[in-house]
C-alpha positions as CSV (number, residue, x, y, z in Angstrom):
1,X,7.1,-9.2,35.7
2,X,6.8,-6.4,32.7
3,X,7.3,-9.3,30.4
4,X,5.1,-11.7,31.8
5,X,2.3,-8.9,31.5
6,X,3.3,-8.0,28.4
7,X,3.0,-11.9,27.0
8,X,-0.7,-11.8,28.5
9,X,-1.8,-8.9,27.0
10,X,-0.8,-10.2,23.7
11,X,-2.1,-13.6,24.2
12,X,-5.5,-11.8,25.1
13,X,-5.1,-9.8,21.9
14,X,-4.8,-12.2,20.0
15,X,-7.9,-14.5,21.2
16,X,-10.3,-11.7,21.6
17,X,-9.1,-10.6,17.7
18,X,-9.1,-14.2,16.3
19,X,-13.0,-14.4,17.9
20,X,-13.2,-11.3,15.7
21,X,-11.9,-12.7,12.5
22,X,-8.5,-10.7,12.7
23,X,-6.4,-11.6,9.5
24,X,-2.7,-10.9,8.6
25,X,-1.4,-11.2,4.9
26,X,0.9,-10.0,2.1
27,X,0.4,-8.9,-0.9
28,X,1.7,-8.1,-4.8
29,X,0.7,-5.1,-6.3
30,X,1.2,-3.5,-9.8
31,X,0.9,0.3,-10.1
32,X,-0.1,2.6,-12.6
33,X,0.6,5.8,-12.7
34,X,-2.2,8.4,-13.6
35,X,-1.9,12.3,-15.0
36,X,1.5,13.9,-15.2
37,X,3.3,11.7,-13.6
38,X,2.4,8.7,-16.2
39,X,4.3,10.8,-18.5
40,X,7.3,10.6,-16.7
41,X,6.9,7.0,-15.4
42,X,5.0,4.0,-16.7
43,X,4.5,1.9,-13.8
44,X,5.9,0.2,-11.0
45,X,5.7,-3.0,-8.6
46,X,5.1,-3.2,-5.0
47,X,4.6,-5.4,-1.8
48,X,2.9,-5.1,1.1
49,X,1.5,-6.3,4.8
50,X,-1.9,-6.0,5.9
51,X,-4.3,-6.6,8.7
52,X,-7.9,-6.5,9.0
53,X,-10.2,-6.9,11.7
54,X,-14.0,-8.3,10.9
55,X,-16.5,-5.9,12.9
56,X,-20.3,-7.2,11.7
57,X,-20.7,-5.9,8.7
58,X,-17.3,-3.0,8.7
59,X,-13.5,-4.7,8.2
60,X,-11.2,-2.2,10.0
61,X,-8.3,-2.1,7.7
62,X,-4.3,-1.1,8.1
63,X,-1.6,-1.9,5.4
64,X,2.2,-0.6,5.0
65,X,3.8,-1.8,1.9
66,X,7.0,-0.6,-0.4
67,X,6.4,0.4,-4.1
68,X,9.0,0.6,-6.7
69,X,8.2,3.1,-9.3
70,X,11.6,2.4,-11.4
71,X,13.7,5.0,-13.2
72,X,13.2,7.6,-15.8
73,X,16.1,9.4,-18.0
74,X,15.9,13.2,-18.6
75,X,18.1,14.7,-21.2
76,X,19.7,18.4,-19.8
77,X,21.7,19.1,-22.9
78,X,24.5,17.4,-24.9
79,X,26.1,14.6,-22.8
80,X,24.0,15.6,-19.9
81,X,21.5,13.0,-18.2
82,X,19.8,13.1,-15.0
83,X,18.2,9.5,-14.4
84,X,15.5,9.6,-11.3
85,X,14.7,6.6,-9.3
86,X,11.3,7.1,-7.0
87,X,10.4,4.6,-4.1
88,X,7.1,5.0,-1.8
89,X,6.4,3.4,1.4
90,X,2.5,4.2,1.9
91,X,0.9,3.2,5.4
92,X,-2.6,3.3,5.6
93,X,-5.6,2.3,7.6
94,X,-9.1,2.5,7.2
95,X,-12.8,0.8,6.9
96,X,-14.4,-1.8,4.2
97,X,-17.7,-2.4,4.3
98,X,-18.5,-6.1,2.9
99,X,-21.6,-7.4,0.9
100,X,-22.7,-10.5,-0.7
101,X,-23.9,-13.7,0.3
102,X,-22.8,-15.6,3.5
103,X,-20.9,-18.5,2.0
104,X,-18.7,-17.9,-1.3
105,X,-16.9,-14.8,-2.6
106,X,-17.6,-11.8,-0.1
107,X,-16.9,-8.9,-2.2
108,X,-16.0,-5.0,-0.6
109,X,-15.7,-1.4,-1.1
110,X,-13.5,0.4,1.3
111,X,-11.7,3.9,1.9
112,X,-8.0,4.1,3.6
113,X,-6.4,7.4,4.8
114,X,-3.1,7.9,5.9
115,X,0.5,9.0,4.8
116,X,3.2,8.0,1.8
117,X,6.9,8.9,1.9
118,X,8.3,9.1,-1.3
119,X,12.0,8.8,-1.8
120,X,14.0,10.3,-4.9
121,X,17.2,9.3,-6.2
122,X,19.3,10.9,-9.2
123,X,22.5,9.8,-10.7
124,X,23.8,11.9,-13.8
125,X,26.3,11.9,-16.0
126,X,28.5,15.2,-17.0
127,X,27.5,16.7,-13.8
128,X,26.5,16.5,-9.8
129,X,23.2,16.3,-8.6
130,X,21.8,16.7,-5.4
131,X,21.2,14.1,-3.1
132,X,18.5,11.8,-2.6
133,X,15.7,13.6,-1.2
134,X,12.5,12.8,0.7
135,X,9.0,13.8,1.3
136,X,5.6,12.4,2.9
137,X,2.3,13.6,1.8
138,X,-1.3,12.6,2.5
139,X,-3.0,10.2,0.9
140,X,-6.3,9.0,0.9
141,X,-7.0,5.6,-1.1
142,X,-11.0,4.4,-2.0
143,X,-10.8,0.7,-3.1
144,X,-13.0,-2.4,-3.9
145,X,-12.2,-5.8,-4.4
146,X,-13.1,-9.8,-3.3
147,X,-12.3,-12.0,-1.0
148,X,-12.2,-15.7,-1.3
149,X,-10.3,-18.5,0.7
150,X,-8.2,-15.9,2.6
151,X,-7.1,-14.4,-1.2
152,X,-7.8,-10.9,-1.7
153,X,-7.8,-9.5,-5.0
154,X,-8.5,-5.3,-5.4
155,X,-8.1,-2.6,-7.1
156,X,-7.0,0.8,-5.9
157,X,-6.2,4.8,-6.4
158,X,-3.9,6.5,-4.7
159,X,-5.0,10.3,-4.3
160,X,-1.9,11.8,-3.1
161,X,-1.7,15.6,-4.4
162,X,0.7,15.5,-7.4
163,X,2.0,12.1,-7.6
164,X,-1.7,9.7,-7.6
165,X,-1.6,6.3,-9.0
166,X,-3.7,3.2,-9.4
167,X,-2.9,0.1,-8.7
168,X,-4.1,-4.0,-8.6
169,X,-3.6,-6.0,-5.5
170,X,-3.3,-9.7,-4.9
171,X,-3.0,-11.0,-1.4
172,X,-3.4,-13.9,1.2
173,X,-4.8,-13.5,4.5
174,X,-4.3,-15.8,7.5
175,X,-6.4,-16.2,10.5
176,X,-4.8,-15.7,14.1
């Protein structure tokens, strides 16, 4: 019986959000890091899920995605290296408010808030390191960006206290 009511609360999810216009989609992103923390990496690569939620003239937004910031080499000494690999998994949800005309490219401004875990991983050579370590950290995210035939392309920035990026973002959306 818990499935059968489960099943029908889903199905009437679903309907009342597709009357809605609720959309699913992936996305690419290439990040760029900004401050001190583009000195010690250039950039990275990233993909992520979305959902949005058309509300008049608000989009209700949530996205979780994985970013790959790759690896930087610091020298210690002679014959000592410490290379550091940093992965983030930012989830996020938020509100876009949408302007433009009714048929064409609808373009939006937005602002997400929510919470990044950042992993870090070292290998070295002519000594031990610690293990990899782990930490999440507020983030709040302003963006803008268009929309046209379920593509989304945007551009964000990442506030996250010591370790804020910016980044481009090219999706697809689908309809359920």
């Amino acid at each position: 019986m818990k499935k059968v009511l489960m099943i029908m609360l889903v199905l009437a999810f679903c309907s009342m959000a597709s009357a809605q216009g609720f959309k699913l989609g992936v996305a690419g992103d290439k990040t760029f890091p900004t401050g001190d923390w583009a000195d010690l990496y250039s950039g990275g690569w990233g993909v992520e899920a979305f959902a949005v939620l058309d509300v008049v003239l608000l989009t209700v937004t949530a996205r979780a995605g994985y970013m790959d910031f790759g690896s930087s080499d610091f020298e210690l000494g002679p014959g000592h290296t410490v290379s550091t690999k940093i992965k983030a998994v930012p989830i996020l949800a938020g509100l876009r408010w949408k302007f433009g005309v009714p048929v064409g490219p609808s373009f939006y401004v937005g602002l997400e808030a929510g919470v990044t875990n950042f992993t870090t991983t070292y290998e070295a050579e002519g000594f031990t390191v610690p293990g990899d370590e782990s930490d999440s950290k507020f983030t709040i995210s302003p963006n803008a960006g268009v929309t046209l035939l379920g593509f989304d392309l945007g551009a964000y920035y990442m506030i996250i206290s010591d370790a804020n990026y910016w980044g481009l973002r090219l999706g697809w959306g689908f309809g359920i």
